[in-house]
DOLO-544615 format. One record per residue (C-alpha): residue in three letters; residue number from 1; x, y, z. Coordinates in pm, whole numbers, m for minus. Each point is the difference from the previous one (the first is absolute). Layout:
BEGIN
 resn resi      x      y      z
  Ala  NUM      X      Y      Z
...
! end
This chain:
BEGIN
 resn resi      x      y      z
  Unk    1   2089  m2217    180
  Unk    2   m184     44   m362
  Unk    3    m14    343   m160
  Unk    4   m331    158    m88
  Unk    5    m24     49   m352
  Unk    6   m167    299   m172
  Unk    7   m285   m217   m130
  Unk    8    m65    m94    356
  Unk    9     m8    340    110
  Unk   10   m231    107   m264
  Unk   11   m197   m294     89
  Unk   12    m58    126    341
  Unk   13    m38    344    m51
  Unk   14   m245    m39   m277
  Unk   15   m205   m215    243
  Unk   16     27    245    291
  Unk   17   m118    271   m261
  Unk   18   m298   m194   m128
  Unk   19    m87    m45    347
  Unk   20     35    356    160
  Unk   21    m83    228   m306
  Unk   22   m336     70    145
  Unk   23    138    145    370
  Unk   24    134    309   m209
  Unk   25   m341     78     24
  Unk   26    m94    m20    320
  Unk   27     14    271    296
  Unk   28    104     60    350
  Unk   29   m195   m261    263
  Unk   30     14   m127    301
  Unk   31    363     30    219
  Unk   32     85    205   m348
  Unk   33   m189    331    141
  Unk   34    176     46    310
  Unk   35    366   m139   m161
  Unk   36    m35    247   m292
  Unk   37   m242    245    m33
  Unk   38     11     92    386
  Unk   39    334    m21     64
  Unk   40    239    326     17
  Unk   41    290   m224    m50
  Unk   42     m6    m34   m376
  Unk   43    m59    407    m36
  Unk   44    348    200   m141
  Unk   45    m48    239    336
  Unk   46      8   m254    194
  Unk   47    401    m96    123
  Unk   48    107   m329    m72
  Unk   49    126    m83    313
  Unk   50   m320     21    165
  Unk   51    m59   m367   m234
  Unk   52    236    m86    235
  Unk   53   m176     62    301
  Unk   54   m343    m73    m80
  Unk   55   m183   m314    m80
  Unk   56   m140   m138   m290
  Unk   57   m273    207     m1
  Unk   58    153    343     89
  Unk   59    m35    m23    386
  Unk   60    279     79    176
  Unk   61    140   m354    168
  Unk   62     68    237    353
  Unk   63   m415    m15     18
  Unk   64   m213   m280    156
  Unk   65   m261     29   m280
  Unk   66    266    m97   m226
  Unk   67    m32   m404   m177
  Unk   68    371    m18     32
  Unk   69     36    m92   m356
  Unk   70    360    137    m75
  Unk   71     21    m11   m398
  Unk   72    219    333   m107
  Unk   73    105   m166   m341
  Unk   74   m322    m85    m83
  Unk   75   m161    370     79
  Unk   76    277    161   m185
  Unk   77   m107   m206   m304
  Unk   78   m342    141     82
  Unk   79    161    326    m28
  Unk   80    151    m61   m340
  Unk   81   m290    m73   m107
  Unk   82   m143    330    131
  Unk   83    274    193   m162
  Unk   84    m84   m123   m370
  Unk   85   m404    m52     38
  Unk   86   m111    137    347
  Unk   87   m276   m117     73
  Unk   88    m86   m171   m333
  Unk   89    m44   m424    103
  Unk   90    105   m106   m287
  Unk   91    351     49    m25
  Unk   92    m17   m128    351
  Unk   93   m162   m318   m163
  Unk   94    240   m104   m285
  Unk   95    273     70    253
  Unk   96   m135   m276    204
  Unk   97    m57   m207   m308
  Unk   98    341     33   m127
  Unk   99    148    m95    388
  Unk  100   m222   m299    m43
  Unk  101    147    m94   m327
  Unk  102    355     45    137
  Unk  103    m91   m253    313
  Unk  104   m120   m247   m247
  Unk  105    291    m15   m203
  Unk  106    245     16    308
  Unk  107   m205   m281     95
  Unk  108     58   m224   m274
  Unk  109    361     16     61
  Unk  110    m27   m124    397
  Unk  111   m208   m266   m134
  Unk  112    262   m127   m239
  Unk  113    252    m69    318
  Unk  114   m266   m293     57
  Unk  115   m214    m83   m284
  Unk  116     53    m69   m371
  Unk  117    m32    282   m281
  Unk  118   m335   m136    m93
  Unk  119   m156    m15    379
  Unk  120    182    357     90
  Unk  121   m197    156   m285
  Unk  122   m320   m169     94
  Unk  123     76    103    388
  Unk  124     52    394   m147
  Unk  125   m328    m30   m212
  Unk  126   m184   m114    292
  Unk  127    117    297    230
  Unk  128    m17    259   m271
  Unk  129   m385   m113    m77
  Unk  130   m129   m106    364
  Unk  131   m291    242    160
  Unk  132     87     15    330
  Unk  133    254    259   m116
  Unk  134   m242    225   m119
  Unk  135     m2    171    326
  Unk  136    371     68      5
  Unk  137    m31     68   m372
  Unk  138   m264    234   m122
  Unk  139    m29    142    411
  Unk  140    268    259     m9
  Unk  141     73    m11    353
  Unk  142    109   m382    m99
  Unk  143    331    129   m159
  Unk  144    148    m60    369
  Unk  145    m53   m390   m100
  Unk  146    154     57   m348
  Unk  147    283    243    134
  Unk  148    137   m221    277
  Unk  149    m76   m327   m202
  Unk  150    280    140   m272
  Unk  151    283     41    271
  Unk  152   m112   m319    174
  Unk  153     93   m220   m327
  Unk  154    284    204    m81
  Unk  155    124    m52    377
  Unk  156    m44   m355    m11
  Unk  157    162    m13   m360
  Unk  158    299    123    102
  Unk  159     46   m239    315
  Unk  160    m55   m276   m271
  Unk  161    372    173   m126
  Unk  162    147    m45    359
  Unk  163    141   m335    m60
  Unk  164    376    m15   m166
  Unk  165    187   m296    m83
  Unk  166     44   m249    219
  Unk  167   m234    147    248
  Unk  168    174    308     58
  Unk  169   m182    314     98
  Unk  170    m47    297   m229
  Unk  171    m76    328    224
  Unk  172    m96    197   m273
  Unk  173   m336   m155   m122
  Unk  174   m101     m9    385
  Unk  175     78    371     83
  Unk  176   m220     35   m283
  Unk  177   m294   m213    141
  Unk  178     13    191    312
  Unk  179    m24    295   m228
  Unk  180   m307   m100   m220
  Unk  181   m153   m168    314
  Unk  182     m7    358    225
  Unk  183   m149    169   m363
  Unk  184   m261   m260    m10
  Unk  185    m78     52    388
  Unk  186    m17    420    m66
  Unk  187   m237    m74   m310
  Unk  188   m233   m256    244
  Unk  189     83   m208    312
  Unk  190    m33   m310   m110
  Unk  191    278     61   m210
  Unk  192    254    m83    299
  Unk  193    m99   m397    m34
  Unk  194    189    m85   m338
  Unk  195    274    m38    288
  Unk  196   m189   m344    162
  Unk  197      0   m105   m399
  Unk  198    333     67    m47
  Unk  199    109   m186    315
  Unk  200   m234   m301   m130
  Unk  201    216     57   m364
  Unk  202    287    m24    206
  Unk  203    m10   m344    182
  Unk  204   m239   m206   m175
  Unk  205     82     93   m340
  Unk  206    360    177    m55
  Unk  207    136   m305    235
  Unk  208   m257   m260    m65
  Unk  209    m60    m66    387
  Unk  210   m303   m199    100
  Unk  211   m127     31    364
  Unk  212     47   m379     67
  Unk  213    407     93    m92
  Unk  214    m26    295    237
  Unk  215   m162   m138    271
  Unk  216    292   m284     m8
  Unk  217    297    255    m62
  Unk  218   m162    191    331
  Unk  219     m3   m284    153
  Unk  220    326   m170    m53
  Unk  221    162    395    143
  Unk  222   m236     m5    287
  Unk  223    136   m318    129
  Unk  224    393     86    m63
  Unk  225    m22   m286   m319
  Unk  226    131    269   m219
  Unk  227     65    331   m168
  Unk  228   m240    220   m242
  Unk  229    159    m17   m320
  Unk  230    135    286   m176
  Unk  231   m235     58   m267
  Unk  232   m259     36    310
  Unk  233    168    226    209
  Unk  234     12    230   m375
  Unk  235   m356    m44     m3
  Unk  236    m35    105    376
  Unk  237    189    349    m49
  Unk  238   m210     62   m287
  Unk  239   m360    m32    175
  Unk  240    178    156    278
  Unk  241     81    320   m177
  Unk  242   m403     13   m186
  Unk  243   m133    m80    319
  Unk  244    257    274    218
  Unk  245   m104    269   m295
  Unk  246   m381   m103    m27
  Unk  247     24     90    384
  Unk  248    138    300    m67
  Unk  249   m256     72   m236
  Unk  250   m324    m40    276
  Unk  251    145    195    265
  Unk  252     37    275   m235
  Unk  253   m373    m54    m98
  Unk  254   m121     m1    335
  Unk  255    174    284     82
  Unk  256   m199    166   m271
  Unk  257   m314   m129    136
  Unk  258    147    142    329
  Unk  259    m46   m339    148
  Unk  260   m424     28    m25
  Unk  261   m206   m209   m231
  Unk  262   m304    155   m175
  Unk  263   m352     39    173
  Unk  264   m238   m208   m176
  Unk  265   m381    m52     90
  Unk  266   m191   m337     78
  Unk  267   m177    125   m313
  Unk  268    322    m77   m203
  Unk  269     72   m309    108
  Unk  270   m291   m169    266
  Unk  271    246   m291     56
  Unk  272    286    195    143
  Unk  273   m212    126    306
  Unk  274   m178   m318     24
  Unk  275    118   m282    307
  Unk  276    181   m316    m20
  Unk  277    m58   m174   m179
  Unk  278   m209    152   m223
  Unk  279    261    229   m110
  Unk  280    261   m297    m66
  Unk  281   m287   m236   m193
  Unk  282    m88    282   m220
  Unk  283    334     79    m80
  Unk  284    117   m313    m86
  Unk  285   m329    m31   m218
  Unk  286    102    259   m219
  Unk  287    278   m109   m157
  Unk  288   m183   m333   m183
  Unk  289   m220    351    m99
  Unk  290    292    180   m126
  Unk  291    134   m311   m163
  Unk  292   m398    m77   m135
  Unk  293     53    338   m160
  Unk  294    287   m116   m245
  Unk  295   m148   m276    m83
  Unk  296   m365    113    m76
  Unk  297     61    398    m40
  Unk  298   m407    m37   m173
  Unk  299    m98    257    313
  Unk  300    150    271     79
  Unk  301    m22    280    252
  Unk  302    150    367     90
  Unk  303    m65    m22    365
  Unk  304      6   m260    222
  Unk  305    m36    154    308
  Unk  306   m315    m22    263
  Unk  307   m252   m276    m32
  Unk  308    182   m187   m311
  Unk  309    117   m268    162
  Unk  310   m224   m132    256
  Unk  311    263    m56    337
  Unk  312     33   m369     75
  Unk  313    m89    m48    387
  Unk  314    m31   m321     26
  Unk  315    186   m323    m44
  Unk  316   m281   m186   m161
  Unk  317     m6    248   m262
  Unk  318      1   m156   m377
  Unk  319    254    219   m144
  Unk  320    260   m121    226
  Unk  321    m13   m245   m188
  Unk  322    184    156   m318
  Unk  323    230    164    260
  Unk  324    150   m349     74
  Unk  325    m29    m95   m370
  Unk  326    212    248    m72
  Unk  327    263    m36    289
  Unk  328     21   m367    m93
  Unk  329     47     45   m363
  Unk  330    276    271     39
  Unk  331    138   m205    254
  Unk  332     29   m304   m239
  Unk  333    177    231   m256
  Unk  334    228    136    280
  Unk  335    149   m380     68
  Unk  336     27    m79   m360
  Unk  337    210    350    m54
  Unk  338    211     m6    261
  Unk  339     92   m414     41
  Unk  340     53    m75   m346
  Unk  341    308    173   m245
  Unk  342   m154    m70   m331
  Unk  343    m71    316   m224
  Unk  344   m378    m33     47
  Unk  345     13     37    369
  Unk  346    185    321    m22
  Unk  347   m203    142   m211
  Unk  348   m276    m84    216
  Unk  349    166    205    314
  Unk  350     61    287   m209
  Unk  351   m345     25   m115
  Unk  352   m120    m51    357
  Unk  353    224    261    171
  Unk  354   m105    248   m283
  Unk  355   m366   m108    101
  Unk  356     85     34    358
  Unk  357    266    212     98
  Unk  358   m125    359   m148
  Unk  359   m315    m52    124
  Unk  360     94    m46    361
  Unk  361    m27    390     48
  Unk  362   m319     m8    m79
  Unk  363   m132   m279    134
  Unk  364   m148     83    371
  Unk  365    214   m289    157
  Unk  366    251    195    175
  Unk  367   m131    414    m10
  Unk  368   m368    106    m90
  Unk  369    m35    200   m330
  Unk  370   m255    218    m81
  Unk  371   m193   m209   m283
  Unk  372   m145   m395     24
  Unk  373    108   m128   m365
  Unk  374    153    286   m222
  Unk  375     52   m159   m378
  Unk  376    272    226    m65
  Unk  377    239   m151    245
  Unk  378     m6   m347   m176
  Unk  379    176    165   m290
  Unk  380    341   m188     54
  Unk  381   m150   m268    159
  Unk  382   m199    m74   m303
  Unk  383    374    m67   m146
  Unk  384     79   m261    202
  Unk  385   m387   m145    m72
  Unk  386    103     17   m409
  Unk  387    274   m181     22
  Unk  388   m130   m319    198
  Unk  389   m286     58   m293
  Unk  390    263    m20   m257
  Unk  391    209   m275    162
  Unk  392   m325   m228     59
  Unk  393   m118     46   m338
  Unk  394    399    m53   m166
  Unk  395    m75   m323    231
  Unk  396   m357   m119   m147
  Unk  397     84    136   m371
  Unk  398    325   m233     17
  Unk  399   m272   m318    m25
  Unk  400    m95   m112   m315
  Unk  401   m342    m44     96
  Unk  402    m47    346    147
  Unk  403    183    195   m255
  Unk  404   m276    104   m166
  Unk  405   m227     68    244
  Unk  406    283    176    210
  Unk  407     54    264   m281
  Unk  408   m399     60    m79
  Unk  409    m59     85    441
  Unk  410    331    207     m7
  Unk  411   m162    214   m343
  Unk  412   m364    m48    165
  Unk  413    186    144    333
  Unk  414    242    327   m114
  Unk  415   m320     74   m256
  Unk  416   m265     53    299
  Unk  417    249    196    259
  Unk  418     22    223   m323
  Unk  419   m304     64    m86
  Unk  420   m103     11    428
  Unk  421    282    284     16
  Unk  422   m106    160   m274
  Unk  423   m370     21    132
  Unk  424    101    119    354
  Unk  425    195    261   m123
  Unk  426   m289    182    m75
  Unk  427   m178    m73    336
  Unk  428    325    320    106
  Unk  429   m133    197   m278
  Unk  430   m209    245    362
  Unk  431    m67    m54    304
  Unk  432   m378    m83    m36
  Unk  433    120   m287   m253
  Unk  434    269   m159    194
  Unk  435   m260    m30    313
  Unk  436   m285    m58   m183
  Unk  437    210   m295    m98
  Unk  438     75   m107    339
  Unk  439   m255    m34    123
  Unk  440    m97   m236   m242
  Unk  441    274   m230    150
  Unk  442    m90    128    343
  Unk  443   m312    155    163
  Unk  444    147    m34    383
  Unk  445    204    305    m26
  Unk  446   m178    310    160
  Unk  447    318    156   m162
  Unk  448    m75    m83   m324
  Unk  449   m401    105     45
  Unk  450    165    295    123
  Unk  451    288     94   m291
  Unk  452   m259    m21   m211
  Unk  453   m223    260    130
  Unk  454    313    248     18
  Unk  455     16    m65   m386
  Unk  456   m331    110    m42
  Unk  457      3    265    275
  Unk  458    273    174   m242
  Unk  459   m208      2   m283
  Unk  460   m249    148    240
  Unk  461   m247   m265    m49
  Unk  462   m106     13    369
  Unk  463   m345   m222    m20
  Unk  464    181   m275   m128
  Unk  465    395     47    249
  Unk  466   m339      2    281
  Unk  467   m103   m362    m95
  Unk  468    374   m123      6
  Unk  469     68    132    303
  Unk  470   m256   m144    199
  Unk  471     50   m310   m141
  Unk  472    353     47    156
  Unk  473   m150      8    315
  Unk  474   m190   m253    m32
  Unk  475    234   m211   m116
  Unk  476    247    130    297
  Unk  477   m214    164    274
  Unk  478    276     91    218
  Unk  479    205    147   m295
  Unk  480      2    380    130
  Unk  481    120    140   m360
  Unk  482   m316   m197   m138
  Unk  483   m192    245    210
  Unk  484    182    289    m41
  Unk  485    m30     m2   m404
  Unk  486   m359    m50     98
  Unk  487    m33    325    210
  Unk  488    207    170   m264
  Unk  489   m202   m112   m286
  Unk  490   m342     91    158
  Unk  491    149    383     84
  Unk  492     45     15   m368
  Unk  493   m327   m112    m91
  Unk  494   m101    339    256
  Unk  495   m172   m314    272
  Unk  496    186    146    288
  Unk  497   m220   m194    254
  Unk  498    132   m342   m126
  Unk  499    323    123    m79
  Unk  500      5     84    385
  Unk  501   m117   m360    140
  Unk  502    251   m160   m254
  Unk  503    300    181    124
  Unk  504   m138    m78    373
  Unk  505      4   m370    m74
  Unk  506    330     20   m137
  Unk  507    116    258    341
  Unk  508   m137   m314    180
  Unk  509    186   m271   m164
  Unk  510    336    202     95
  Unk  511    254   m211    230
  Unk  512    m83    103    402
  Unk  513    296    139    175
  Unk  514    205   m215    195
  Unk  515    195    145    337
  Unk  516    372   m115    m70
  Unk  517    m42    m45   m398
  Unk  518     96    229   m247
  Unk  519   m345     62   m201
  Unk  520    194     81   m337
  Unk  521    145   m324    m70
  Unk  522   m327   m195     32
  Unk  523   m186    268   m286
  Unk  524     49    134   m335
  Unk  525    102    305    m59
  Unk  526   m336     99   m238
  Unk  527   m233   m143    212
  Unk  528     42    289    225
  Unk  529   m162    221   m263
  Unk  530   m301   m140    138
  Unk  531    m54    279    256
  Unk  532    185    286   m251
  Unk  533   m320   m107   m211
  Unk  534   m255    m17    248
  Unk  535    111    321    130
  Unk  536     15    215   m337
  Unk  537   m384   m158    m17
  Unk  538   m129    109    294
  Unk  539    180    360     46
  Unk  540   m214     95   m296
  Unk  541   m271     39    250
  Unk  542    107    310    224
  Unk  543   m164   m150    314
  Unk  544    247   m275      2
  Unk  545    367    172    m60
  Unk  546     90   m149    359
  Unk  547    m76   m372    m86
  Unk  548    220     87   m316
  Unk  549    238     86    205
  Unk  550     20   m312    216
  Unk  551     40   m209   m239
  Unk  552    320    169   m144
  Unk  553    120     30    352
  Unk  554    m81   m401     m2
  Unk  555    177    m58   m277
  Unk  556    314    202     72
  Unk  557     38   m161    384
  Unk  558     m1   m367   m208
  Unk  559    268     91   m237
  Unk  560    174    306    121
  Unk  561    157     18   m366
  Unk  562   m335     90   m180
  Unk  563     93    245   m237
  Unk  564   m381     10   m136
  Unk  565   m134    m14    348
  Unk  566    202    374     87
  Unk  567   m107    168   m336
  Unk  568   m384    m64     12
  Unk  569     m8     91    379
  Unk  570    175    300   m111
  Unk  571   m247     99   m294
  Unk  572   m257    m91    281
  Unk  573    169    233    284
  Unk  574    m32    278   m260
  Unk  575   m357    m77    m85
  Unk  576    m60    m25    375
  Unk  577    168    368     62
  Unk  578    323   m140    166
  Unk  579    241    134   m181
  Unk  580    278    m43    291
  Unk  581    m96   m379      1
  Unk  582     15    m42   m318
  Unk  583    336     83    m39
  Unk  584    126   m200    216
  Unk  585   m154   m273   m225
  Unk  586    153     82   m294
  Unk  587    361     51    161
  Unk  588    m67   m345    148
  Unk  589    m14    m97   m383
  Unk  590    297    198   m137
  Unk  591    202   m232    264
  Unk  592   m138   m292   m199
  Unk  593      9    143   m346
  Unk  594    231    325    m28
  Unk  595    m33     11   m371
  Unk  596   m337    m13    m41
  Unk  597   m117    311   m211
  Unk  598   m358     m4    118
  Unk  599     86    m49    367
  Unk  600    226    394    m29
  Unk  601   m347    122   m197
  Unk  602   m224    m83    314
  Unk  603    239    107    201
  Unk  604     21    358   m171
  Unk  605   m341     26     36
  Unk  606    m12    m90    379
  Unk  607    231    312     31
  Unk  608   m245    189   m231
  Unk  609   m212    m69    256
  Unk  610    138     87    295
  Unk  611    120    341   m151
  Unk  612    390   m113    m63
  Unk  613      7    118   m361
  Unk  614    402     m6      4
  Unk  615     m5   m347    141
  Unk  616   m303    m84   m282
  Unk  617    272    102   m276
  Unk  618    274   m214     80
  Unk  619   m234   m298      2
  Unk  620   m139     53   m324
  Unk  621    340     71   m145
  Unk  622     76   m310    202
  Unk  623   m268   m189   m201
  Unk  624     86    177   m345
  Unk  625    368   m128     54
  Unk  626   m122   m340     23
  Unk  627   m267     17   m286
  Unk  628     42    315   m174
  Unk  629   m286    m66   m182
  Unk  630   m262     12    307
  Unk  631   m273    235   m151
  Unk  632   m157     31    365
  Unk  633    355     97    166
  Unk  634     62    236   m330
  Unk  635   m363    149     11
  Unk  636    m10     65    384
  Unk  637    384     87     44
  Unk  638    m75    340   m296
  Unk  639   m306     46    184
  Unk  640    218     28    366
  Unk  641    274    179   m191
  Unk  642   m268    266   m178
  Unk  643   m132     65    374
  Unk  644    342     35    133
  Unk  645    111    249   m301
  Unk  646    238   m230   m119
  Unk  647    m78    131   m401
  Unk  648    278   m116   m170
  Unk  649     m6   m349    175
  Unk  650   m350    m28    m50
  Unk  651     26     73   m414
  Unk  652    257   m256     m2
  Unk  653   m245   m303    177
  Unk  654   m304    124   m255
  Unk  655    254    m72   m287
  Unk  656     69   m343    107
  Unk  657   m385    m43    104
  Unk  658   m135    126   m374
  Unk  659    311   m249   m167
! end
């Protein structure tokens, strides 16, 4: 195996530089604002075991909201980040942008195992430039891709190590792959796969097997003919142990998920609730998409989700047509990798199982996820694509007659993805760019129309977030968030009465209950704010405080864990002279959330109310011990104390009040 030399490394960094500078400029978007900017995880206060109980996104894994995403290393980096900028993206940026840098040049040295110096560097230059990685790049939330993809080559460099002289095994190297492999998983799951490459590394490469002399040796001991040789039976107690500790490895993880995979709407991914065989042809039709991607990264998209990709119902549909295309031609590749032992055909089946292997997780073949195409997850796949790039092109460039012409569509090539990645870094630079920019590619997506409105809803441009959002529905007419921004939108713009029939279409759209089926599983979680909305509408008008009230009760009795649900009915009970009620409500909450500051507030004043000044106290001191800086618990607790006679207290809360 070639060293990289420092000229090579320059090479590559300089080009991932060039390529990237821009992202330093860009902000928080997308999956970023609920990974950074709303997650408690990265904050000091917050105990860092609790990254070890929560998801990705700060959700502990115990609840069934939760995506199931268990990435602890890659939060804590979050959290690093936190420490020296807070909440300042762009040290957040160059982080990712130095990762990215590090996977290319880790890269280059996997690729010299099976190509030349010259095609490794080309194979590097065309990962470090291509812009499909602009999403693991310049997104922050991406560094899970970048994290997990460092351990994953340095596990599978080290099995490369595992090999002494004259076949015998070193232990060492493969303790350490184990190692680097269960750091890659904790950092992103796909990181657990490196193990199918490694067992690929193992027979076809390390020991030069082809499957027509496997099939044979199998053969021959099936039928009592004669003995696996030594040299196999080594290779058999060394897939034995990766395979015994990759075991290991997901029963731990599904113990973390608790043994439940993540809720995810038809809205996520329409395929996954669709029937056979819709489900299967669509599936299967988005890998020659994924692998389209790679090869012609000219349109990209954040979100693939909803309406995107049309479902293929039908046989007779034309794009089954590049789904068997595609089987064929990676079937063709397959036989010529695994019958033949020259050097070109194992570099062929290392660049497919790259292609292949990582992206099995992700693929809908064998679990649902929650997305349709996500370009962030062909990160190391893209490795494998490079280096059947580089390997076809060392092939064509070897002719005479194509020299040229091979070296002018290889410039032509690593020039464009350049300047393409260069150009879509800006599309991060806010939210309104990066969906504006979508839905250039793609004007399907009622999630899009509807991302966009948000964008402009924060910069309180409400006439304009109106128009996007009823383009969502139109787009989607059963999407029930569509509607929802809809009725939300129209309260701010003070049109109550359409604000009203919007959040009524969207009540309508809601999923019936089913005798027998549990209702929470087949709904998300914020979709139930439908009838929290509706309800703070319509208790504005003092004649209808009971229909308020229904619809909180409605809400509670379909998810029983409704923390929102219990506070508004509360503030509603107290509104509606129920004081009793209403505390009931709110202790219904504290079960939920005990260490919620406002929750103790309302509480005090529930006892305010019902003449328990004593019992009023300890809530708000209850409150101030949880937010000491809660001007309405500080204001009303001096105001109780000053009542009560409590002088000397009540100087003391006015200090911290005036400070």
């Amino acid at each position: 195996m070639a060293d990289i030399s420092f000229k090579e490394i320059t090479l590559i960094v300089g080009v991932v530089t060039a390529c990237y500078w821009n992202s330093l400029f860009c902000g928080f978007v997308f999956d970023d604002v609920s990974a950074i900017l709303d997650n408690k995880d990265l904050h000091p206060s917050t105990p860092l075991k609790t990254l070890f109980q929560n998801d990705f996104w700060g959700t502990p894994m115990s609840e069934e909201r939760s995506h199931k995403s268990y990435r602890p290393l890659t939060v804590l980096t979050f959290r690093l980040n936190y420490l020296f900028s807070e909440l300042k993206p762009m040290s957040y940026h160059l982080l990712n942008m130095i990762l990215h840098a590090v996977v290319s040049v880790i890269f280059l040295k996997v690729c010299k195992l099976f190509l030349d110096n010259r095609s490794s560097v080309i194979s590097s230059l065309l990962f470090a430039v291509h812009p499909i990685h602009t999403e693991a790049v310049t997104g922050v939330v991406g560094r899970a891709e970048l994290l997990s993809s460092i351990f994953f080559l340095a596990a599978f460099l080290s099995y490369t190590k595992s090999k002494g002289p004259n076949n015998s095994i070193v232990w060492t190297p493969i303790a350490l792959t184990v190692f680097l492999m269960a750091v890659a998983t904790l950092c992103k799951e796909q990181g657990i796969t490196v193990v199918g490459i490694c067992c690929v590394y193992e027979v076809f490469i390390a020991q030069g097997y082809t499957l027509p002399l496997l099939c044979t040796t199998a053969g021959q001991f099936l039928r009592g003919k004669g003995s696996i040789p030594f040299s196999m039976l080594q290779t058999l107690i060394k897939l034995i142990v990766l395979m015994f500790s990759t075991l290991l490895l997901v029963v731990i993880r599904v113990q973390v998920i608790q043994s439940q995979l993540p809720v995810f709407t038809r809205f996520d991914n329409p395929a996954a609730v669709s029937p056979t065989p819709t489900r299967q042809l669509t599936f299967n039709y988005l890998l020659p998409v994924n692998a389209w991607l790679l090869l012609n990264p000219s349109e990209l998209c954040c979100d693939w989700t909803m309406g995107t990709i049309p479902l293929i119902e039908s046989f007779l549909d034309i794009r089954n047509v590049a789904t068997f295309a595609f089987f064929c031609l990676l079937g063709a590749l397959g036989v010529f990798s695994l019958r033949y032992p020259s050097d070109s055909s194992k570099t062929v089946l290392m660049a497919l199982c790259l292609m292949a292997l990582p992206f099995i997780p992700a693929s809908n073949l064998f679990f649902p996820v929650g997305f349709v195409v996500a370009e962030r997850v062909l990160y190391v796949p893209s490795m494998g694509f490079c280096i059947l790039v580089a390997h076809g092109w060392h092939k064509i460039s070897n002719k005479s007659i194509f020299k040229k012409l091979s070296w002018i569509c290889l410039s032509l090539v690593v020039f464009t993805h350049a300047l393409k990645t260069l150009h879509r870094n800006w599309d991060w630079e806010s939210e309104y760019t990066l969906f504006m920019s979508a839905l250039k590619v793609n004007k399907n997506n009622a999630k899009l129309w509807n991302n966009v409105g948000h964008a402009l809803e924060n910069e309180k441009n409400f006439e304009r977030a109106l128009k996007y959002f009823l383009q969502a529905t139109h787009v989607q007419p059963d999407d029930i968030g569509a509607h929802m921004n809809v009725g939300r939108t129209y309260k701010n713009l003070n049109r109550t009465k359409e604000a009203e029939e919007s959040y009524m279409m969207a009540k309508s759209l809601m999923p019936q209950i089913i005798p027998g089926k549990k209702y929470a599983a087949r709904i998300a979680p914020n979709h139930l704010n439908v009838y929290i909305n509706l309800a703070n509408l319509i208790r504005a008008n003092e004649s209808r405080l009971e229909e308020a009230d229904q619809l909180y009760r409605q809400a509670i009795s379909m998810r029983p864990d409704f923390k929102q649900a219990y506070i508004s009915r509360g503030e509603l009970l107290l509104k509606m002279n129920k004081p009793l009620k209403a505390k009931e409500a709110y202790l219904k909450a504290l079960e939920l959330d005990r260490n919620n500051a406002d929750l103790w507030y309302n509480l005090a004043i529930v006892h305010i109310e019902l003449k328990e000044p004593n019992e009023a106290l300890k809530n708000f001191n209850r409150a101030l011990e949880l937010n000491p800086k809660h001007k309405l618990a500080l204001f009303n607790s001096a105001i109780l104390m000053q009542e009560s006679g409590m002088y000397s207290q009540n100087i003391s809360i006015f200090k911290h009040i005036v400070i």
